[in-house]
C-alpha positions as CSV (number, residue, x, y, z in Angstrom):
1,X,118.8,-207.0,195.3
2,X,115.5,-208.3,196.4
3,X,113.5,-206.1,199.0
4,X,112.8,-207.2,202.3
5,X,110.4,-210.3,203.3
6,X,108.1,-207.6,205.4
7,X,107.8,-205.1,202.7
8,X,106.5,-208.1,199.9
9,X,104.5,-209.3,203.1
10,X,102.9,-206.2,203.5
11,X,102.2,-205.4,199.4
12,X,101.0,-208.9,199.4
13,X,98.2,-207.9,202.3
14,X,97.7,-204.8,200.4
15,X,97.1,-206.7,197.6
16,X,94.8,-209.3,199.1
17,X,92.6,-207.0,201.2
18,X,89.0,-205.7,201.0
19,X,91.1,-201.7,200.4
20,X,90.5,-199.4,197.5
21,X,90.5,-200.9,194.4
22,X,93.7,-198.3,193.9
23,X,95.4,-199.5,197.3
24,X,94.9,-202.9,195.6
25,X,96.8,-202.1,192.1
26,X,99.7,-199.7,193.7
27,X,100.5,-202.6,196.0
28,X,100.5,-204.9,192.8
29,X,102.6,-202.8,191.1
30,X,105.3,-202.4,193.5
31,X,105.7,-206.2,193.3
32,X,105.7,-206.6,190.2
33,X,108.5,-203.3,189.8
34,X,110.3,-204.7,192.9
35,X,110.1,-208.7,192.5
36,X,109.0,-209.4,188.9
37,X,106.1,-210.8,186.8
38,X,103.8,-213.3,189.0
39,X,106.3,-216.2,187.9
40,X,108.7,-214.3,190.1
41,X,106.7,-213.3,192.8
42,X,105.3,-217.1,193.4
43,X,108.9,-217.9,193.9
44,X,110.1,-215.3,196.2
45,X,107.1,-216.0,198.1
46,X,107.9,-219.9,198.3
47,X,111.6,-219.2,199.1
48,X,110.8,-217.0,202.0
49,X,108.1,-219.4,203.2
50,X,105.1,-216.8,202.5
51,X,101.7,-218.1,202.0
C-alpha cells in the first residue's frame, strides 16, 4: 500500500530543506522504507504529479 501523497510531500520537504542534517536523513529514510529506492520514489512522485 503506498502512503499518502501529503506524507511523501512532506518527507520530500524534509528532505529538501536547509533542517538538521539528521531531520534531512530520517526524512530520506522514511521514503526510501515507505516508497523504495530513488527509482521508486521518482515514480511515485511523477504519478502523483509532485515536483
Amino acid at each position: 500500500m503506498e502512503p499518502p501523497v501529503v506524507l511523501v510531500k512532506t518527507w520530500l520537504s524534509l528532505a529538501w530543506s536547509n533542517e538538521d542534517q539528521d531531520i534531512k536523513e530520517r526524512a530520506l529514510k522514511m521514503l526510501e522504507e515507505k516508497v523504495g529506492d530513488h527509482k521508486a520514489i521518482a515514480a511515485y512522485m511523477e504519478k502523483h504529479g509532485i515536483r
